[in-house]
N, C-alpha and C positions, 0 to 999 in steps of 0.2 A: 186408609184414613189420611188426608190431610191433613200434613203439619201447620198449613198457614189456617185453617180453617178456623171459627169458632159456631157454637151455637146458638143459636137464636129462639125463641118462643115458639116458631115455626115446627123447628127439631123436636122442641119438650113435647107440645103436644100430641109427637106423634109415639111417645114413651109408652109402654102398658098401663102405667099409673096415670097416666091421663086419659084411658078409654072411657070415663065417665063424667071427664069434663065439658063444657062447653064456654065457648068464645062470646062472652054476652056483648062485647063494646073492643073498640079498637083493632079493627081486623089490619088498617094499615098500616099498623105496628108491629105486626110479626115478625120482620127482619128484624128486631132488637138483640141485640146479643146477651146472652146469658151468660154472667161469671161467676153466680152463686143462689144457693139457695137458703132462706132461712125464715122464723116462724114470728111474726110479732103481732102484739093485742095490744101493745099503747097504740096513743093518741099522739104523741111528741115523736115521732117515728124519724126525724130529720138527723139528732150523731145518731144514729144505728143504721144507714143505710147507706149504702156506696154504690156508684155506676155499675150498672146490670146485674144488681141482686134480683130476683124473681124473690118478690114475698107472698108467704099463706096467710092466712086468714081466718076465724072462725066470723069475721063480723061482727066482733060488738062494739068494735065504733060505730055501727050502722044503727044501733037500737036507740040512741039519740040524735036528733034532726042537727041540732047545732052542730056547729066542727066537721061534716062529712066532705063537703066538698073542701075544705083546708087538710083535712085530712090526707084527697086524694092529691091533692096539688104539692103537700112535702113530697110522695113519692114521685111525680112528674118531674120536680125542679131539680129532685136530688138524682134524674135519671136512671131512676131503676128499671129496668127490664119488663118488670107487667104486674098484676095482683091477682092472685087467686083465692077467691073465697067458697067458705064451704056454708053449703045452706041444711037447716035441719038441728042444728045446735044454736045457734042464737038468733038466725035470722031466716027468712027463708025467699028475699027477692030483692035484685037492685033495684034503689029509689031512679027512675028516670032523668032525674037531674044530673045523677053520677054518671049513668048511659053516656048522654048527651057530652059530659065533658071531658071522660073519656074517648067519645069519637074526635072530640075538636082538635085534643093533644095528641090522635094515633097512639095511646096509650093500653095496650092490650088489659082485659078484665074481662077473667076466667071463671068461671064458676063451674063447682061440685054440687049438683043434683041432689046430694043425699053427703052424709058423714063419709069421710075419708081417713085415712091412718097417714098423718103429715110425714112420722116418720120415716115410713116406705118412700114416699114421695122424695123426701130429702137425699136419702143411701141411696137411690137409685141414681138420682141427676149429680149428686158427688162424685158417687163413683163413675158415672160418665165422666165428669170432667176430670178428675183427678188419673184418671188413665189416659187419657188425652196426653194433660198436661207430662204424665210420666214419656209418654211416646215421643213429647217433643223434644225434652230433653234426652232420649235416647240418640235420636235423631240430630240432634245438635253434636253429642257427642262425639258419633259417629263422623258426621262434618270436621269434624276441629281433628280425628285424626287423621282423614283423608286430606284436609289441610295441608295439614303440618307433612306429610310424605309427600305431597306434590313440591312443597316450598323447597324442599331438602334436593327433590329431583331437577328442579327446573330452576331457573333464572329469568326465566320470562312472564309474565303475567296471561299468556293464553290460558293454560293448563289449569290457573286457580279459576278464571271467568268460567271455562266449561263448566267446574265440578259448580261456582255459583247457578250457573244456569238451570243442570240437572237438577238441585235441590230446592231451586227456588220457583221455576218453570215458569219467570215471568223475563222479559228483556231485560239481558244485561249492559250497563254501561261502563266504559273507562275512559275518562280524560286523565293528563298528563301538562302538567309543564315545559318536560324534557323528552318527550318523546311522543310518536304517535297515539292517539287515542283506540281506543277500541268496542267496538257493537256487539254483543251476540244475542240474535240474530240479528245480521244487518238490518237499520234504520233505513227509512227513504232520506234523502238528502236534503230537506229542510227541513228535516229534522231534526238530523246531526247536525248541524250550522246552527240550528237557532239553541240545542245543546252545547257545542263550543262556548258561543257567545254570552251565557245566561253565565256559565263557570270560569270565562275572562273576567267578566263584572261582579261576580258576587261570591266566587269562592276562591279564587288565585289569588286576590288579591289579603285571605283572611289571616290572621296571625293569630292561633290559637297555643294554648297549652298543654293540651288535651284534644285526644282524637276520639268524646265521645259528642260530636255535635250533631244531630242531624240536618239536612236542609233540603228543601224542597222547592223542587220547581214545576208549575201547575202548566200544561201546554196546554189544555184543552177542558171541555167538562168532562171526557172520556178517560183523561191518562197526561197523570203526574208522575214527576221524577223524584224520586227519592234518593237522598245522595249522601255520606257520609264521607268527612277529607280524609285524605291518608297522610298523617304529620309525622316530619321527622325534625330533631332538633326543634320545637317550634312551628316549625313553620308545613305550608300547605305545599307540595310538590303534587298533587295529583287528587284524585277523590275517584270512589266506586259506586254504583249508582245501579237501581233498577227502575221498569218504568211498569206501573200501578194503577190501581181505578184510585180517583181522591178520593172516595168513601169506605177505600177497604183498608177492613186490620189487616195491621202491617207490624204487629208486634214479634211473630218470629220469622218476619223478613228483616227486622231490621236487627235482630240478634246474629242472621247470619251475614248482613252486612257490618256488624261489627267486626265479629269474628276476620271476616275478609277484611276487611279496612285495615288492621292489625299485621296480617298475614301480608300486605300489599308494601306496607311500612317497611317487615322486615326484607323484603325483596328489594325494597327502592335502597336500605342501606347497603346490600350487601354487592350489587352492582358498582355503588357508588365507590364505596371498596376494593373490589377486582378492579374499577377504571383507574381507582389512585395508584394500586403496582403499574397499571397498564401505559401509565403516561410519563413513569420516571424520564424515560429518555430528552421530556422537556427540561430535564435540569441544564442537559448538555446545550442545548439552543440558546435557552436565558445566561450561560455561563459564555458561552461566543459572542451574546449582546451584551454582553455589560463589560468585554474586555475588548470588543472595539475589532474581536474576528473577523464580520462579516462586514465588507462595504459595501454590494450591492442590495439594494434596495427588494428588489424582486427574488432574489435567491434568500433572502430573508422572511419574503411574503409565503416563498414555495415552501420552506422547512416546516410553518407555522401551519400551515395547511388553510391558505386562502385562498381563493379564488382572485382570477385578475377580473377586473373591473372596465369596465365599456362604458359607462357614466357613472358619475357620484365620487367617492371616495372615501377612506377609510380614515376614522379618530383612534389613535392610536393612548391608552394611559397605562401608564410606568408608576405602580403602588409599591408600599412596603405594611406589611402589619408585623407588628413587635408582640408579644407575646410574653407579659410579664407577671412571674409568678409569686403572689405575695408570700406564699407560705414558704417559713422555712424550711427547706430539707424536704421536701412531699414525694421525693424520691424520682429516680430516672422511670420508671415502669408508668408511673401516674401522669410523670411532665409527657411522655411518646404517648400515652392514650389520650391526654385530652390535646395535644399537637393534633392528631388521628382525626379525633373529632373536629377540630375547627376545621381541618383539609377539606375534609367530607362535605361540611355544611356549607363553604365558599364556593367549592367547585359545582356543589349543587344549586347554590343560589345563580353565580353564574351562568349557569347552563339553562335556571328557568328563567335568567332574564336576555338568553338569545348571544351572549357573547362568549366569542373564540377568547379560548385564552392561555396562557400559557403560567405554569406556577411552578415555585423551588422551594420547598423546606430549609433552613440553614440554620440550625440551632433551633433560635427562640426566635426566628426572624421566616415571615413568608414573603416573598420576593416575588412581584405579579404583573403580569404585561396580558391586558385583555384590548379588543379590538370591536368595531363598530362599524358596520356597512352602511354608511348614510348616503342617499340619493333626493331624496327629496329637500335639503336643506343643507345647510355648510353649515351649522350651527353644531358645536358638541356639546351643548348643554343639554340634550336626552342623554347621552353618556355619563354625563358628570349627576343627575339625578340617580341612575338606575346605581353608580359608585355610591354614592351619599346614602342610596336606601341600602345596599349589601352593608355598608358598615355599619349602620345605626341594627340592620338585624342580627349583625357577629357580635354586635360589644353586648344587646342585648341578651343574646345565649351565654356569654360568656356571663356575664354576671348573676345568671338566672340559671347557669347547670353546674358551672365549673366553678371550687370552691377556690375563691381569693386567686382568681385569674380575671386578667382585665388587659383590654388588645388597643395598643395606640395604632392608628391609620395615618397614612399620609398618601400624595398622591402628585405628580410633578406635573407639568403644563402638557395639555391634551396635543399631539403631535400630528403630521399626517404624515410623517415615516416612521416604520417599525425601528430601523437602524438609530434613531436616537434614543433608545428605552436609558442606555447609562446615563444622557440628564435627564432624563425624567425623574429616574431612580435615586438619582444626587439630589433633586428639588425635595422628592419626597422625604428623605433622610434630614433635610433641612425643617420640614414642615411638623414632621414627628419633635425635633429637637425644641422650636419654636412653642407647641403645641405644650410640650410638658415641664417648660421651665416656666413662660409666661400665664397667668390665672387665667387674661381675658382671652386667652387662644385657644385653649385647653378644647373646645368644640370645631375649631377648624382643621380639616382635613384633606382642602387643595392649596398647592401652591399659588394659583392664581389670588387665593384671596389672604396672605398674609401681608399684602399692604408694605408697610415702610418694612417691617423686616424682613423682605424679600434683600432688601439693602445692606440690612443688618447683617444679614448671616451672609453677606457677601463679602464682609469685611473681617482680616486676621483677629481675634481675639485679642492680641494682647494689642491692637490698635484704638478699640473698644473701651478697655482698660486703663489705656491712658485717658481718651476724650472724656471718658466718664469720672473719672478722678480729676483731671482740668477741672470740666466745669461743677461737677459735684461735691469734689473731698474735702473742701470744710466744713460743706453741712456734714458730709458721712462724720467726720470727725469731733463735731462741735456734738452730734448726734449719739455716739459713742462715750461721752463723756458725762452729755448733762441729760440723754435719755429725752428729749423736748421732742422729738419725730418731725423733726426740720423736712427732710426728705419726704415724706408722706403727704405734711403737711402743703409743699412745694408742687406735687403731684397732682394734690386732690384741686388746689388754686389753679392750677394751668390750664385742666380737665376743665371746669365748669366758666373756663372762659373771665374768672380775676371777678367770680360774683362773690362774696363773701359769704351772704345767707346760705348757698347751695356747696358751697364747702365746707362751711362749721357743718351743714346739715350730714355730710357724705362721710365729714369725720369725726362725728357723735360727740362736738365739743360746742361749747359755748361760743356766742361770737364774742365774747371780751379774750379768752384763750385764745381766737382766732388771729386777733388783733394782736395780741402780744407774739405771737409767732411770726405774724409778718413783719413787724417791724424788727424782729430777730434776722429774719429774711433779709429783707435791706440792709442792713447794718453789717452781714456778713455777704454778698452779692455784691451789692452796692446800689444805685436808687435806681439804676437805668434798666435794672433784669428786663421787664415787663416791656420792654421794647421791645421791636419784632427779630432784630438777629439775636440780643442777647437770648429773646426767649423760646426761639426755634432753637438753637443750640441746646439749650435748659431742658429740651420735651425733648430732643435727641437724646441726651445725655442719661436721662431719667428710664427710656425706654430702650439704652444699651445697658443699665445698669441692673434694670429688673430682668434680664436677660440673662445674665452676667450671677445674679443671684440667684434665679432659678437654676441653671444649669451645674452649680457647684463649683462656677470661677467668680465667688466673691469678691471685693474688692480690699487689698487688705492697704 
């Protein structure tokens, strides 16, 4: 017996308990599948019937003319499988009209010649299905331990495709992000292409939570692909897939595509794993670049494992992720498992976005030098996108698996030699510091785009300190004392360009307080701030000083 199979009106009929039935209307309804059998004599038959119930009958809705054909149309709409009536106790012949609209809808209607015992009829197509349904879940079973012993044996994904194969006996599929895909049995080759390309566009790209989605891809009227993602952390790194009629149940094929999609999961971590011991030796390489070891160019390209280049050229970026743990004391065993984890799901992201790279663990700090073959354009800005999307997908895990853990990113000016990853590594250490003292930066994550404080943080600290105390420390002072928010006030006036309505607005104060603040302003400044050196100074000063106070060197 077929596990994928189910039964149809076609099958029942050919039961013993239907040796005395006959097919009065709907012959091209036979293929309906049957899910249950049960007995009803209302008229409101619509909550008591579900998709491919096969209902009995003695007809006595039939012995009044109103309501018969509404009658037939609740079980049509609500999908039931077919009606069988029995003749000789209430009724003894279909009205023609039901005929007729029974042929229109392919809706099978059966009739018993003479009285029937419904309950035979019922035990019997129960117990068909109910042994069915017990066989499948044997067979399920069965699968999930042949599973899990193939998983245990192997590391590759051939060995679980087979055992899909054998149990499902329809084509199997596997695409990958990070590795070759695979057929069994091999696809003709526009096939496989145009199965690549449907799962570049509509499943790589998916960010689910859950790996119970399924999706579908229809090539033809003959044969759809059914496809289920295989996620780990979040995210999509591959999906498994068989290819199907669109018309067929596919209800315990896609149990065992679950099962498998699961199974594929725990494969893809556990490589990813062996690859994290397998790669330590990159700590030594980013530990010679960042101390200034290596001076040539090309012996640094060869370590990394690049290819030389014949045209185009390589984007080199120099990251840091910080790794900062809110809870207190969550213990050393907890901070190395979820370190573990974020390793995992970086170097996997990496790897399904096509970049070489090279990574070091250093406490609570990941330290990352990834590379980019570009030929067709001198541009790094696909570089700087595919960075921007791995970190919006790490800080998202992070806040969505890992409890009161949250990962600052930075990222130094995109290169085109590996040998300078140490400034790269110094922008970035700049861009993280930027990023988590000041509000408005708090979402940037390249160096290129922090603007004036690329300047700022160019300059000693307590240089900073002093200009900002120049031009600031009697409002800080006068601030300190009489609590007036001189300083903010000062801020929020420079920002909207000396409009007063869009500053009282920005600082939830009236404009008569506005007004009394500035001219507190003047009187402690003097008349001429709002001039262009006094007041480019004033927006230095202001934007060294919120610097200065985010980072914990206040001004005292």
């Amino acid at each position: 017996m077929r596990n994928d199979r189910v039964f149809t009106v076609r099958d029942i009929l050919q039961r013993p308990v239907f040796s005395q039935a006959r097919l009065a209307a709907g012959r091209e309804g036979l293929e309906r599948q049957v899910g249950w059998v049960h007995v009803l004599e209302i008229t409101n038959v619509s909550p008591f019937v579900s998709p491919h119930d096969l209902i009995l009958s003695t007809g006595l809705w039939l012995q009044s003319e109103e309501g018969r054909e509404a009658y037939l149309m609740q079980l049509i709409n609500r999908d039931a499988a077919g009606l069988c009536v029995e003749f000789g106790t209430s009724i003894h012949a279909i009205p023609e009209s039901l005929i007729e609209l029974a042929n229109q809808y392919q809706f099978p209607l059966i009739v018993f010649e003479q009285p029937v015992r419904f309950v035979e009829i019922t035990q019997d197509i129960h117990s068909l299905l109910i042994n069915h349904q017990h066989q499948l879940l044997k067979s399920l079973e069965t699968y999930s331990r042949e599973l899990q012993q193939r998983t245990l044996q192997r590391t590759d994904m051939s060995a679980v495709l087979d055992l899909l194969h054998a149990y499902a006996s329809k084509p199997v599929v596997y695409i990958s992000s990070m590795e070759a895909g695979s057929f069994v049995p091999e696809l003709a080759p526009d096939m496989e292409q145009a199965i690549y390309s449907w799962y570049s566009q509509e499943v790589e790209r998916l960010n689910l939570n859950d790996s119970d989605t399924e999706l579908w891809f229809h090539m033809d009227e003959e044969r759809a692909l059914l496809c289920y993602p295989v996620v780990c952390f979040g995210q999509v790194f591959s999906a498994i897939g068989m290819i199907v009629h669109p018309s067929a149940t596919v209800e315990y094929l896609k149990l065992l595509l679950d099962y498998t999609a699961k199974a594929a999961a725990t494969l893809t971590l556990r490589s990813q794993f062996l690859e994290e011991k397998m790669v330590r030796n990159q700590n030594e390489l980013i530990q010679d670049l960042m101390n200034g070891h290596i001076q040539q160019e090309e012996q640094a390209r060869t370590r990394m494992g690049l290819r030389l280049l014949v045209k185009g050229q390589y984007w080199f970026a120099g990251g840091l992720l910080q790794i900062e743990h809110r809870m207190k004391g969550p213990g050393r065993e907890r901070m190395e498992a979820n370190h573990q984890d974020i390793l995992v799901l970086l170097r996997s992201l990496l790897k399904k976005n096509h970049l070489t790279s090279l990574i070091m663990l250093k406490n609570n700090q990941i330290y990352l030098c990834c590379a980019k073959e570009e030929t067709q354009t001198v541009s790094e800005q696909p570089l700087i996108q595919m960075l921007e999307s791995i970190t919006q997908d790490m800080k998202r895990f992070a806040r969505s698996n890992l409890k009161q853990v949250e990962i600052h990113a930075g990222f130094g000016k995109l290169r085109n030699q590996l040998t300078l990853l140490k400034d790269s590594l110094q922008e970035a250490v700049q861009v993280i510091e930027v990023a988590r003292s000041v509000k408005l930066m708090k979402h940037v994550h390249f160096y290129d785009r922090m603007g004036i404080y690329q300047m700022l943080k160019a300059m000693p600290l307590s240089f900073l300190q002093s200009f900002a105390s120049d031009h600031l420390g009697v409002l800080i002072e006068h601030d300190r004392s009489h609590q007036l928010r001189l300083v903010e006030t000062l801020d929020a006036y420079l920002a909207n360009f000396g409009c007063k309505r869009d500053a009282a607005a920005q600082l939830f104060v009236h404009r008569q307080t506005l007004y009394n603040r500035l001219e507190k302003l003047e009187e402690l400044l003097g008349p001429g701030y709002m001039q262009q050196g006094k007041r480019v100074c004033l927006e230095m000063a202001l934007l060294a000083n919120a610097m200065i106070e985010g980072g914990d060197g206040q001004l005292s």
